[in-house]
C-alpha positions as CSV (number, residue, x, y, z in Angstrom):
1,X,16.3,-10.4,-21.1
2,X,15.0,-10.1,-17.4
3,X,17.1,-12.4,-15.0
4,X,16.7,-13.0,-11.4
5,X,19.5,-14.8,-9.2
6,X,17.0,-17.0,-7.7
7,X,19.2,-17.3,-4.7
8,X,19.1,-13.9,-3.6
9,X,15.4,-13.0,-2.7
10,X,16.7,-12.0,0.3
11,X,18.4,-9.5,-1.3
12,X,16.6,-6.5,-3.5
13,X,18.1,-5.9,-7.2
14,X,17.2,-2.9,-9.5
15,X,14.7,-4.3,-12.4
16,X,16.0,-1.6,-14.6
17,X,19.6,-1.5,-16.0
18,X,21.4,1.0,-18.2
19,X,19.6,3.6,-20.1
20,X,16.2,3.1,-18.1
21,X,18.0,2.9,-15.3
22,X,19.3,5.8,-15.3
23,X,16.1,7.4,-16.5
24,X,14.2,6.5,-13.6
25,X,16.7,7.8,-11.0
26,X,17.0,11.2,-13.2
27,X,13.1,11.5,-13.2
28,X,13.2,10.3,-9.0
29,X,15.6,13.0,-8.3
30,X,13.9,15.6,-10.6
31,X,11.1,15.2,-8.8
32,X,12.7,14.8,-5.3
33,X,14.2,18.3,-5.9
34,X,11.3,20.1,-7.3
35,X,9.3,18.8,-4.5
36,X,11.8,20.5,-2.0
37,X,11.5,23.7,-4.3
38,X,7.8,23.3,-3.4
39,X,7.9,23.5,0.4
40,X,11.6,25.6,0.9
41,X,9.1,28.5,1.8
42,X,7.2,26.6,4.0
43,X,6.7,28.3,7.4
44,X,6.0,26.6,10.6
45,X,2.0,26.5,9.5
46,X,1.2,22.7,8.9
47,X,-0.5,23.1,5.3
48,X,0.9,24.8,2.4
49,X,-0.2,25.0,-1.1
50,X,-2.6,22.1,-0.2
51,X,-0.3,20.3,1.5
52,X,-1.9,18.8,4.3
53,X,0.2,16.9,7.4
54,X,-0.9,13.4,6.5
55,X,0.8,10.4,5.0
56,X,-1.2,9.6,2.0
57,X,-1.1,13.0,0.1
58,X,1.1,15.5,2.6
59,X,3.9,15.9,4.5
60,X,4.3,12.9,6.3
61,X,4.2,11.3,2.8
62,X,7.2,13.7,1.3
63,X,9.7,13.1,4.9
64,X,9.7,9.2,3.6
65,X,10.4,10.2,-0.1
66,X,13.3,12.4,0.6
67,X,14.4,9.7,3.6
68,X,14.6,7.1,0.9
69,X,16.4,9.8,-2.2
70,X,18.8,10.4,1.6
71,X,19.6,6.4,0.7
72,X,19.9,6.6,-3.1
73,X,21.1,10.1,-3.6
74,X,23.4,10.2,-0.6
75,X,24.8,13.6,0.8
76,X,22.7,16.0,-0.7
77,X,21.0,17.2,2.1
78,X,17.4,15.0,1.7
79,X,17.3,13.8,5.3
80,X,17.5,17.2,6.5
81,X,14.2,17.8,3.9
82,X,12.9,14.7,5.1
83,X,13.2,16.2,8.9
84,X,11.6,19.4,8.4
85,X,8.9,17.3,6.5
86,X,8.3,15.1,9.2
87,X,8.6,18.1,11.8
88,X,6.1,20.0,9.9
89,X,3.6,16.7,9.8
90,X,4.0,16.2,13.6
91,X,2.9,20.2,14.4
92,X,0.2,19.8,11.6
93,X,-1.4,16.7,13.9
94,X,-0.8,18.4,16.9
95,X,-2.5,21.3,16.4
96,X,-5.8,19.9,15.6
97,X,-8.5,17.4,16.0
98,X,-6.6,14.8,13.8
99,X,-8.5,11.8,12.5
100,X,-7.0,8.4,13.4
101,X,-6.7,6.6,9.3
102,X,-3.4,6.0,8.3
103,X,-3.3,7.5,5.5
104,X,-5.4,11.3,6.3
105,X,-4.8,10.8,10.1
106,X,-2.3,10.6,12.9
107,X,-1.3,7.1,12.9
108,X,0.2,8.0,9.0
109,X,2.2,10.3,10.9
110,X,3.0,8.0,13.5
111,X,3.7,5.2,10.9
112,X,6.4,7.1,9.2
113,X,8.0,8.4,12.9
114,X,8.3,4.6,13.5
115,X,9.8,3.9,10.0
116,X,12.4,6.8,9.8
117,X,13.3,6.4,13.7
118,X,17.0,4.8,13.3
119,X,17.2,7.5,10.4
120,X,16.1,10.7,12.1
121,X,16.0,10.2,15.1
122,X,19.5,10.8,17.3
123,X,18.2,9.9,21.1
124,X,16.0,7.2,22.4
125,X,15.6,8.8,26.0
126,X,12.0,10.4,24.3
127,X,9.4,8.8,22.6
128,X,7.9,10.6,19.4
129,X,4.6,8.3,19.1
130,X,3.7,8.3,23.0
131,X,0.8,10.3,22.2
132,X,-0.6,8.7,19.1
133,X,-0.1,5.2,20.9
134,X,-2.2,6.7,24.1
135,X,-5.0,7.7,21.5
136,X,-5.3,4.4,19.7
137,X,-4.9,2.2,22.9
138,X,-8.3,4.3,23.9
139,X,-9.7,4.3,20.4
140,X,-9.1,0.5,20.1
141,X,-10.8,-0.5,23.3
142,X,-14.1,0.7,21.8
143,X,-16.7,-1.8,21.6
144,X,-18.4,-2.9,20.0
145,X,-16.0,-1.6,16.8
146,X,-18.6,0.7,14.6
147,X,-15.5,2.4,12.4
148,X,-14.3,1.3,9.3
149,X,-12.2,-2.2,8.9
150,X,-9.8,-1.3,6.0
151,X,-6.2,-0.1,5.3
152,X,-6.8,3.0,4.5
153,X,-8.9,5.0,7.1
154,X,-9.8,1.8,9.1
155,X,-8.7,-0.7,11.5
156,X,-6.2,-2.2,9.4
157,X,-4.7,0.7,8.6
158,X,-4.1,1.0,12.4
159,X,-2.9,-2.7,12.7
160,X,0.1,-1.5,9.9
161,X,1.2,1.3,12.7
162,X,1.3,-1.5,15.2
163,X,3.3,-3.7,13.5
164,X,5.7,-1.0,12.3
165,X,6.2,0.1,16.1
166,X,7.4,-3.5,17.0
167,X,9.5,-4.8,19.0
168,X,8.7,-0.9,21.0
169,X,6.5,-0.5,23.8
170,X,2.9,-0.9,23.5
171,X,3.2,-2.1,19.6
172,X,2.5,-5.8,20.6
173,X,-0.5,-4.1,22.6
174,X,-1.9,-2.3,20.3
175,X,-1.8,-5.0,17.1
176,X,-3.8,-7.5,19.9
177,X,-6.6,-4.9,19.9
178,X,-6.8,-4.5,16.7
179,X,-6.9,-8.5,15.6
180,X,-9.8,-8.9,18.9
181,X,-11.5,-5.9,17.0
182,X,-11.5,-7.9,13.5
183,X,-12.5,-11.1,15.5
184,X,-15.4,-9.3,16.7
185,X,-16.5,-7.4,13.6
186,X,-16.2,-10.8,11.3
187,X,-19.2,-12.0,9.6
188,X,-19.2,-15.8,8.9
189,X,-20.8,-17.3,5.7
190,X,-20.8,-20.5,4.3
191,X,-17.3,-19.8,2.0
192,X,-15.6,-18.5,5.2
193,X,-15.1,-15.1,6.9
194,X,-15.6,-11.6,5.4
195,X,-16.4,-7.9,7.0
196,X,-19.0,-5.8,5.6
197,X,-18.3,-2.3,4.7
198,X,-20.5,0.1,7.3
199,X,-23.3,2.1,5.7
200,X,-22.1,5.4,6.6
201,X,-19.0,4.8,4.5
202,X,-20.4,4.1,1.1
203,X,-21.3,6.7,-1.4
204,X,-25.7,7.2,-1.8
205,X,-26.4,4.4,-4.5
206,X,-24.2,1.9,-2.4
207,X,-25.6,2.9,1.1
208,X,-29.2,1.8,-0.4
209,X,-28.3,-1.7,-1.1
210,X,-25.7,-1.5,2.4
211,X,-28.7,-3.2,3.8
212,X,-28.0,-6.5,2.3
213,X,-24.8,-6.3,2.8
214,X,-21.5,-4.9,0.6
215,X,-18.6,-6.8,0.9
216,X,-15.1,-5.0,-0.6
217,X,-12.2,-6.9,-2.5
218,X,-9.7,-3.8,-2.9
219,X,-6.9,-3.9,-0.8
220,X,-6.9,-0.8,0.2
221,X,-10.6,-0.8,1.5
222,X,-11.6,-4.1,1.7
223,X,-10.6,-7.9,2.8
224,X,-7.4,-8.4,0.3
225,X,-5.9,-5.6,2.8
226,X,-7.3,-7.5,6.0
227,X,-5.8,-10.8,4.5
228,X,-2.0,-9.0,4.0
229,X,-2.1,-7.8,7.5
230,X,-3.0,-10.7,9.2
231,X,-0.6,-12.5,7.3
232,X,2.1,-10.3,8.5
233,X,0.4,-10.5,12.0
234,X,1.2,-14.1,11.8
235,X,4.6,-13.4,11.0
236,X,5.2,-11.6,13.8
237,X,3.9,-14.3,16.1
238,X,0.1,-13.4,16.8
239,X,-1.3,-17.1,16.3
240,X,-4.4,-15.8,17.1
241,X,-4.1,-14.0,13.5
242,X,-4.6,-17.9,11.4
243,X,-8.1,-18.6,12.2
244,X,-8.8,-15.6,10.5
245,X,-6.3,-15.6,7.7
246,X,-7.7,-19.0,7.0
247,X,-11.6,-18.0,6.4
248,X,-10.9,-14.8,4.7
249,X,-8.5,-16.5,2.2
250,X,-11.6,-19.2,1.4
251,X,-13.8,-16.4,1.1
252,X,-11.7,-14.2,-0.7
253,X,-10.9,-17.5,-2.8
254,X,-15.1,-17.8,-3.2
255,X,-15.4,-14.7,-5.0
256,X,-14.0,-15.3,-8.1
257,X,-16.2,-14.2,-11.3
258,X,-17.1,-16.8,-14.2
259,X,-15.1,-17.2,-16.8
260,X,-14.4,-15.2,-19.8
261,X,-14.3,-12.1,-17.8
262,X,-12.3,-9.0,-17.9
263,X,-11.0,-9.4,-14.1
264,X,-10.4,-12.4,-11.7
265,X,-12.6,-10.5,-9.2
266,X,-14.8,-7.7,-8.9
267,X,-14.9,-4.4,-7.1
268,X,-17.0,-5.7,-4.0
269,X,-20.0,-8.1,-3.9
270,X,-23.2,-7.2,-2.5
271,X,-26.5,-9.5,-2.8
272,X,-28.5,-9.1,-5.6
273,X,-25.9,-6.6,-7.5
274,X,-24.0,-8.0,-10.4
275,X,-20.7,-8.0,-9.7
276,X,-18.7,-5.7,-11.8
277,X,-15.0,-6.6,-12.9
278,X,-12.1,-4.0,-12.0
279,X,-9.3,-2.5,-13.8
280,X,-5.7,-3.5,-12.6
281,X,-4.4,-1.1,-9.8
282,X,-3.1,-1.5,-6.4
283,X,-6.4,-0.3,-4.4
284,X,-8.7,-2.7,-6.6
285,X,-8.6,-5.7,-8.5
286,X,-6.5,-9.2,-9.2
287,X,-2.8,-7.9,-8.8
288,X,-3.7,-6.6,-5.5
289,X,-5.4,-9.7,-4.0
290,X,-2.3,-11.6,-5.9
291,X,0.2,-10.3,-3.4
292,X,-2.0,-10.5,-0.1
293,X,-2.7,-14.1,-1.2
294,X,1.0,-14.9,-1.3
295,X,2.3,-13.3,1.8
296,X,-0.8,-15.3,3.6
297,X,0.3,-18.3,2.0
298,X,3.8,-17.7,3.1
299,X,3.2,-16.4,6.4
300,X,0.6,-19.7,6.9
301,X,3.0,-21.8,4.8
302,X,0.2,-22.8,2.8
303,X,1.7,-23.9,-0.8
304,X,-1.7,-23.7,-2.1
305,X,-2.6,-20.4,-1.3
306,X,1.1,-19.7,-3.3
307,X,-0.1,-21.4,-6.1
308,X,-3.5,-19.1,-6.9
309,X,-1.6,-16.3,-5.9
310,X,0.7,-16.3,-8.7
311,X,-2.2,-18.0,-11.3
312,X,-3.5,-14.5,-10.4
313,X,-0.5,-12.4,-10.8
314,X,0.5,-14.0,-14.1
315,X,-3.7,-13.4,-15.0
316,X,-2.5,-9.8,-14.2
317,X,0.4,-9.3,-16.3
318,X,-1.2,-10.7,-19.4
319,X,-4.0,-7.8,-19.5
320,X,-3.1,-5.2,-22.2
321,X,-2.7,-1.8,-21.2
322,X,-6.3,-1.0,-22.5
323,X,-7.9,-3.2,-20.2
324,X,-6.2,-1.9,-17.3
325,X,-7.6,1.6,-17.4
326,X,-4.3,3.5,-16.2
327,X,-4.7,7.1,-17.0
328,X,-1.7,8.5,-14.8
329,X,1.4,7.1,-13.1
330,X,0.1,7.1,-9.4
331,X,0.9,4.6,-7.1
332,X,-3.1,4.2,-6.0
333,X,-3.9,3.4,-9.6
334,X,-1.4,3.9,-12.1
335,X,1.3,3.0,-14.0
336,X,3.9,3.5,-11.3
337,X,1.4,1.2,-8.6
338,X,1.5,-1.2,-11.0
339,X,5.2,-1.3,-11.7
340,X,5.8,-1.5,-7.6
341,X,3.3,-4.2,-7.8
342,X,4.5,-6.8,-10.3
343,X,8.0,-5.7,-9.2
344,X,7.5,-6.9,-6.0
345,X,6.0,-10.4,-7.2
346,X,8.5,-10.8,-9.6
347,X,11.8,-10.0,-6.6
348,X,9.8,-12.8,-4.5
349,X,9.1,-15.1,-7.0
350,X,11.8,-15.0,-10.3
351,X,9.0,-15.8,-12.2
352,X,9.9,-14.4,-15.6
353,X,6.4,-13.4,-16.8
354,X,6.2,-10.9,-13.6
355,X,9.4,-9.6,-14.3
356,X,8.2,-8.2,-17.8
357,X,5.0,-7.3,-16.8
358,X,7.5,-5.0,-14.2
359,X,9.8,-3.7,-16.5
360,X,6.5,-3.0,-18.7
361,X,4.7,-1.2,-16.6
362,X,7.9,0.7,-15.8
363,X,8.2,1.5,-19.4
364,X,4.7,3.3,-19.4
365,X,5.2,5.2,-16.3
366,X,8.6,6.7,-17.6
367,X,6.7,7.3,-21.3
368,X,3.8,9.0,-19.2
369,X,6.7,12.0,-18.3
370,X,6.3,15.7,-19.6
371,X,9.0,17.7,-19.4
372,X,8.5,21.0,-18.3
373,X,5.2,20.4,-17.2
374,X,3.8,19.1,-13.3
375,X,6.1,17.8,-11.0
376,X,9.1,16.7,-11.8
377,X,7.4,16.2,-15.6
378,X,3.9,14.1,-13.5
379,X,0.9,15.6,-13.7
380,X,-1.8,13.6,-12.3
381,X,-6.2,12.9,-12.8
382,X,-7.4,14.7,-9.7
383,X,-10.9,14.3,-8.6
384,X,-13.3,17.7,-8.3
385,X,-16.0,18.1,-5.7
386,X,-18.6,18.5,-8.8
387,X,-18.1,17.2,-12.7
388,X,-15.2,14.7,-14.2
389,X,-11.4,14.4,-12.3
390,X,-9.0,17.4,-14.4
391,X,-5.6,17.2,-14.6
392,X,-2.8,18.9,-12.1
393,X,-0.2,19.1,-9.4
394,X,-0.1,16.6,-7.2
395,X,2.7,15.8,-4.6
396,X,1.4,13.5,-2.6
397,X,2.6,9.7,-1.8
398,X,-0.3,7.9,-2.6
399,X,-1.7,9.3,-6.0
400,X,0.9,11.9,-6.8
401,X,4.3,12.5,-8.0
402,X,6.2,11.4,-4.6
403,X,5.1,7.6,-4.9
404,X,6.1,7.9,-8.5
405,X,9.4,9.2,-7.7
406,X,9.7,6.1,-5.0
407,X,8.5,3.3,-6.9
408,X,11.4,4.5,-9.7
409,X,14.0,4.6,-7.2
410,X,12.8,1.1,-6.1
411,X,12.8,-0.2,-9.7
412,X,16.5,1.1,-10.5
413,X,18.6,0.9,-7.2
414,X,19.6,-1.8,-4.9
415,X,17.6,0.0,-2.0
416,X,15.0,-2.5,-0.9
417,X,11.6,-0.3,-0.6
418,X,10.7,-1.5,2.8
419,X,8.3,2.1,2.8
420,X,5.8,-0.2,0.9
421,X,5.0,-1.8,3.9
422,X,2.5,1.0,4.0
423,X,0.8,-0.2,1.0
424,X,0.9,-3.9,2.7
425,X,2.7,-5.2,-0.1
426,X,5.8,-6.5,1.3
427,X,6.1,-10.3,0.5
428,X,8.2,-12.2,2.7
429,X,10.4,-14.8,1.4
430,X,9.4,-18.3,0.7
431,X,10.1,-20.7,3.8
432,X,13.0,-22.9,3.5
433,X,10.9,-26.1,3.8
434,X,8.7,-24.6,0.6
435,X,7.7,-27.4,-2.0
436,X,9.3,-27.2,-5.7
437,X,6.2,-26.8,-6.9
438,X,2.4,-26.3,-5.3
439,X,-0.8,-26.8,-7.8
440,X,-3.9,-25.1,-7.3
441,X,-7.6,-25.9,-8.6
442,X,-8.2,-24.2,-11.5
C-alpha cells in the first residue's frame, strides 16, 4: 500500500521501495554509465554520434542527468561527466548560429548553466549566461512578437530560462519581456484568453485551416504550458502575470469535450475542425493541463482551480494503458513521462489514487526494459524524415533514455527532481490558509 506523510510535502519521498526500488536506481545507473561510455571519445567537436549541443535531445540534456546520478550515485565521478557535458554544449552554441528554443536552442543551454551553477560552477567573479541573456534581452524587445508562444521553441520556453536565472542579474528583466510579449500576443474570446499557434509553425493540412484560427492545449506547445509559467511567474512576484493566468485558466476550462469521450480535452481546437481527443502524455492531453491547472490554482490561491485540477488528474489515472497509447518509456510521451507526471501530483497532493497511478506507470516503464539491447536496456520510437517512426538509440532528455534514467532516480530516491522545472511541472505546495476541501462544477 502507497502512503504519503501528508505533513511532509515539503519534503520529496521515493514512490518506490524495496525490490523496485532498487530496480529503478540499477536501470538509472545502467544507463547513466552507458551514456558516459557513449561520449568518453568525444573530442572537443560539439556533435557526436548525433548528439547535438541542445537540452531537449543533446548534451546539455546529458550534463543534468549525470549532475542529478552526482546526487544519487555520489563519488563516482558524474559531475566531472556532467562538466564536460555541459562544456561540450556551451562550445556546440558558440560556434554557430544557435536558435533561441529551449529545448534545440541556446537558452536550453543557458537553462541548465543556471540550474547546475552552485554544482559546477566554483567562482562567481564570471558570468556563464552573459551572452545568451544579451541575445534574448534583444530578441525579446521585438515587436510586435511574430515567433512562437510555447514551451518548447517559443516564448515560454524563454520565460522558464528567466525564471531559472532569478534572483541573478537581468532574470527579473528578461521574465517582464516575456509576460508584456504574451500580453501583447493574447487573443480575447468570450471564454477568456488564448494564443493562436502562427501559420508558419503548423504542418500543411493545419496551416490550411490556420486561417481560422488553431488554438493548442499541449503543454509543451500550447496554453497548458503558458498557464504553468505564469503561475510560477506569479509566484515569483510578477502580479502583472494574474490577469493572464485568470483568462487562460477559463478558457483552458472552456475547452472541455462532451461527455463520454476518450480524453477531458483535445489536441488543439480550431473552428470548424472536430476536436480530436488525445492520448495521455506530458506534451498533450488531460494529465498535462492537470498539473498546470494546480500550480495556477496554487500560485493564484484559487481552491477552485485545485479542485478541476485533480478531477482531471484522477480522470487521468483511471485510463487503461490501452487508451493511453504509450509505445516507449520517454519522458515526452511515455511510460516514464507519465510516471514523473502522476508522481508529481500524487508528492503534492497524497491523493492515493495518483500515487497508484505513479507506481503503475512506474511499473510499465521498468517492464518496457531490454537487456542487452539500446541504452541502458531503452530503445525508443524515433520519427523518420519519410514512412512510420522505427525503433533505436536515443540518448536524449526529452524522448530518450536520459529522462528515463531521471524520472527513475526521481521515483526511488529522496532527491527532489527540481530539473523538471524544465518540463514546467513543478507544483508548489498548497498555501497554508488552503481550505479542507474546494468543489468544482462538474
Amino acid at each position: 500500500m502507497i502512503t504519503h506523510d501528508v505533513t511532509s510535502f515539503r519534503m520529496w519521498q521515493p514512490l518506490l521501495q524495496g525490490r523496485e526500488a532498487e530496480a529503478a536506481l540499477s536501470l538509472a545507473a545502467a544507463i547513466a554509465k552507458a551514456l558516459v561510455r557513449e561520449t568518453s571519445s568525444v573530442n572537443e567537436a560539439p556533435a557526436h554520434n548525433g548528439l547535438s549541443p541542445f537540452l531537449g535531445y543533446g548534451q546539455a540534456g546529458l550534463a543534468v542527468l549525470f549532475a542529478y546520478c552526482e546526487k544519487c550515485f555520489p563519488g563516482q565521478s558524474f559531475d566531472d561527466w556532467a562538466c564536460q557535458a555541459l562544456e561540450r554544449a556551451i562550445l556546440g552554441v558558440s560556434e554557430g548560429a544557435a536558435p533561441e528554443g529551449l529545448y534545440a536552442g541556446f537558452s536550453g543551454v543557458a537553462w541548465v548553466i543556471e540550474h547546475l551553477r552552485a554544482d559546477l560552477f566554483d567562482v562567481e567573479d564570471s558570468d556563464p549566461s552573459e551572452a545568451a541573456l544579451s541575445g534574448l534581452r534583444e530578441l525579446l524587445a521585438q515587436s510586435p512578437w511574430r515567433r512562437h508562444y510555447d514551451l518548447v521553441s517559443g516564448l515560454t520556453g524563454l520565460g522558464v530560462f528567466a525564471l531559472e536565472r532569478l534572483p541573478h542579474l537581468g532574470g527579473s528583466e528578461c521574465l517582464a519581456q516575456v509576460i508584456r510579449q504574451l500580453s501583447a500576443t493574447a487573443k480575447e474570446e468570450y471564454s477568456g484568453l488564448t494564443w493562436p499557434t502562427p501559420p508558419e509553425t503548423l504542418g500543411p493540412a493545419a496551416r490550411q485551416r490556420a486561417g481560422q484560427g488553431d488554438y493548442n492545449l499541449g503543454l509543451a506547445h500550447g496554453v497548458p504550458g503558458v498557464i504553468s509559467f505564469l503561475g510560477h511567474s506569479l509566484r515569483a512576484g510578477v502580479r502583472e502575470a494574474l490577469p493572464l493566468l485568470d483568462g487562460a485558466v477559463r478558457w483552458t476550462l472552456a475547452q472541455r469535450l462532451p461527455p463520454g469521450a476518450r480524453s477531458l480535452f483535445p489536441y488543439r481546437t480550431s473552428p470548424g475542425i472536430e476536436a480530436e481527443p488525445t492520448r495521455l502524455a506530458w506534451c498533450y492531453g488531460d494529465l498535462g493541463v492537470a498539473v498546470a491547472l494546480l500550480i495556477a490554482a496554487r500560485a493564484a490561491n484559487q481552491p477552485a482551480w485545485e479542485a478541476h485540477a485533480l478531477k482531471i488528474a484522477r480522470f487521468s489515472a483511471a485510463r487503461t494503458p490501452e487508451s493511453a497509447q504509450v509505445a516507449d518509456a520517454g519522458l515526452c510521451h511515455g511510460a516514464a513521462g507519465l510516471a514523473h507526471l502522476f508522481n508529481r501530483l500524487y508528492q503534492a497532493t497524497a491523493d492515493p489514487d495518483l500515487g497508484l497511478a505513479a507506481h503503475l506507470w512506474f511499473q510499465h516503464t521498468l517492464a518496457m526494459v531490454q537487456p542487452g539491447k539500446g541504452i541502458g536496456g531503452y530503445r525508443f520510437l524515433i520519427p523518420q524524415a519519410q514512412g512510420e517512426p522505427e525503433w533505436g538509440d536515443e540518448p536524449g532528455f526529452l524522448t530518450g533514455a536520459a529522462g528515463v534514467a531521471l524520472s527513475l532516480l526521481a521515483g526511488a530516491t529522496a532527491v527532489e527532481p527540481a530539473w523538471d522545472r524544465l518540463l514546467l511541472v513543478d507544483i508548489p505546495p498548497q498555501p497554508a490558509t488552503w481550505p479542507m476541501k474546494a468543489e468544482a462544477s462538474p
